[in-house]
BAGUNU-950704 format. One record per residue (C-alpha): chain; residue in one letter; residue number from 1; x negated, y negated, z negated. Coordinates in nm, 3 decimals. Example, Ala and Ser with C-alpha at 12.3 -4.5 7.8 and 13.67 -1.06 7.14 Angstrom:
REC  ch  aa    i       px       py       pz
REC   A   A    1   -1.230    0.450   -0.780
REC   A   S    2   -1.367    0.106   -0.714
This chain:
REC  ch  aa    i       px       py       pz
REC   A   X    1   -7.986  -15.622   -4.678
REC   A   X    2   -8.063  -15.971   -4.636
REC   A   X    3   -7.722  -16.178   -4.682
REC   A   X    4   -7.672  -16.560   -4.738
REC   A   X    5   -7.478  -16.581   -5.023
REC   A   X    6   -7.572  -16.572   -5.413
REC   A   X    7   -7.557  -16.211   -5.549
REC   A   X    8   -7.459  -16.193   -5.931
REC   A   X    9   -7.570  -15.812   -5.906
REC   A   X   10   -7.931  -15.920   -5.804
REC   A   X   11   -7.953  -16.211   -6.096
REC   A   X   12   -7.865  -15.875   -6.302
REC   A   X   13   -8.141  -15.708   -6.198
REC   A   X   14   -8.402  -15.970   -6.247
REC   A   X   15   -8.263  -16.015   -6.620
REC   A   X   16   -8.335  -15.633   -6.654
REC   A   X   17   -8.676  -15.686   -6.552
REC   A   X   18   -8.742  -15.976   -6.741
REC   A   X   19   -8.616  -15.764   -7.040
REC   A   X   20   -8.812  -15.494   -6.937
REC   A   X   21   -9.150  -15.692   -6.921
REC   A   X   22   -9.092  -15.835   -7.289
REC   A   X   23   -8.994  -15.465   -7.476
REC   A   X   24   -9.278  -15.356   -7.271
REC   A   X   25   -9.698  -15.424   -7.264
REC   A   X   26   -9.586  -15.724   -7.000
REC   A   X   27   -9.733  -15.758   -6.658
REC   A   X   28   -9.626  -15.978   -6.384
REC   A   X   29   -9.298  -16.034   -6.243
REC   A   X   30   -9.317  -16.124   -5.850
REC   A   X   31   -9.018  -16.322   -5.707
REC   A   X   32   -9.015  -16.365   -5.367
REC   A   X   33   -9.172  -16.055   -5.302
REC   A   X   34   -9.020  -15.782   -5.084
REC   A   X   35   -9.055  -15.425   -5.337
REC   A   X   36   -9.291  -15.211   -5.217
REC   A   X   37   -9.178  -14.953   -5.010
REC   A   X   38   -9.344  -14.567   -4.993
REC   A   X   39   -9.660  -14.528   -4.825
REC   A   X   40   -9.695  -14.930   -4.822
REC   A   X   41  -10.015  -15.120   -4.951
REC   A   X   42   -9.794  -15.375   -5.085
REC   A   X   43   -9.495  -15.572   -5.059
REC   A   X   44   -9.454  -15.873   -4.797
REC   A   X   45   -9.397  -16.208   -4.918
REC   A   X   46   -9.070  -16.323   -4.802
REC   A   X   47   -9.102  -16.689   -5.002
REC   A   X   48   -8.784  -16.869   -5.157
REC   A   X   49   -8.653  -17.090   -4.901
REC   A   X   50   -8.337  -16.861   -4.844
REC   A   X   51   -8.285  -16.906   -5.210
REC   A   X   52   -8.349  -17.272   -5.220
REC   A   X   53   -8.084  -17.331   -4.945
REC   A   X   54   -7.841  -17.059   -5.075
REC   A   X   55   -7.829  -17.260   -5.427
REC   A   X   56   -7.829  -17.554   -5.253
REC   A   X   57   -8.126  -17.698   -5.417
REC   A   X   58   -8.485  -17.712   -5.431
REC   A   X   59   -8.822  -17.523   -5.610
REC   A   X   60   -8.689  -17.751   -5.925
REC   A   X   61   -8.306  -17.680   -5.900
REC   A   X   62   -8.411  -17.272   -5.871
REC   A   X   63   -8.637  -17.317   -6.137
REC   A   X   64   -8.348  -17.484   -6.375
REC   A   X   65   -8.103  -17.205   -6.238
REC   A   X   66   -8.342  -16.929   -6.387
REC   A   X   67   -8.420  -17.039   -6.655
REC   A   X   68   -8.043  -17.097   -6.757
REC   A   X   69   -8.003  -16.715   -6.680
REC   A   X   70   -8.278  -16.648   -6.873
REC   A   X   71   -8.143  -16.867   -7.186
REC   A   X   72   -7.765  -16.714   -7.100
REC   A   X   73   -7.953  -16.346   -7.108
REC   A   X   74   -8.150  -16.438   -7.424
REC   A   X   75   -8.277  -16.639   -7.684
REC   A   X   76   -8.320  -17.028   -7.593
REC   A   X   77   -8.681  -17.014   -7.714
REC   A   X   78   -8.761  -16.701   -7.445
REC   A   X   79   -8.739  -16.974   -7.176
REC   A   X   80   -9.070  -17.200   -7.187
REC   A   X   81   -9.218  -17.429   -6.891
């Protein structure tokens, strides 16, 4: 469910994922993206703006906001531009 409002529980989920990816072989981490669902080709693209306005900031304020989850999750050198 789509809801307007900044979900801790969801910033959990993309740190598992990014944790994931790096114990892993990698790959590519889509945010933005609705998940595939069964019998789908793919997932639709659902963009950032409700993110952006939810945060109350723009593609460089969401971009600072991850990556101080990511250096709060892990090591400050994980984090790179």
């Amino acid at each position: 469910m789509k809801e307007n409002r900044q979900d801790k529980k969801l910033e959990a989920v993309i740190m598992k994922a990014i944790a994931a990816f790096s114990n892993g072989n990698g790959g590519t981490i889509l945010i933005g993206v609705k998940d595939k669902e069964k019998g789908e080709k793919g997932g639709e693209v659902l963009g950032l703006e409700n993110d952006f306005s939810i945060l109350g900031k723009r593609r460089d304020g969401f971009e600072l906001h991850l990556g101080e989850l990511i250096k709060k999750n892990f090591k400050e050198t994980f984090w790179t531009n």
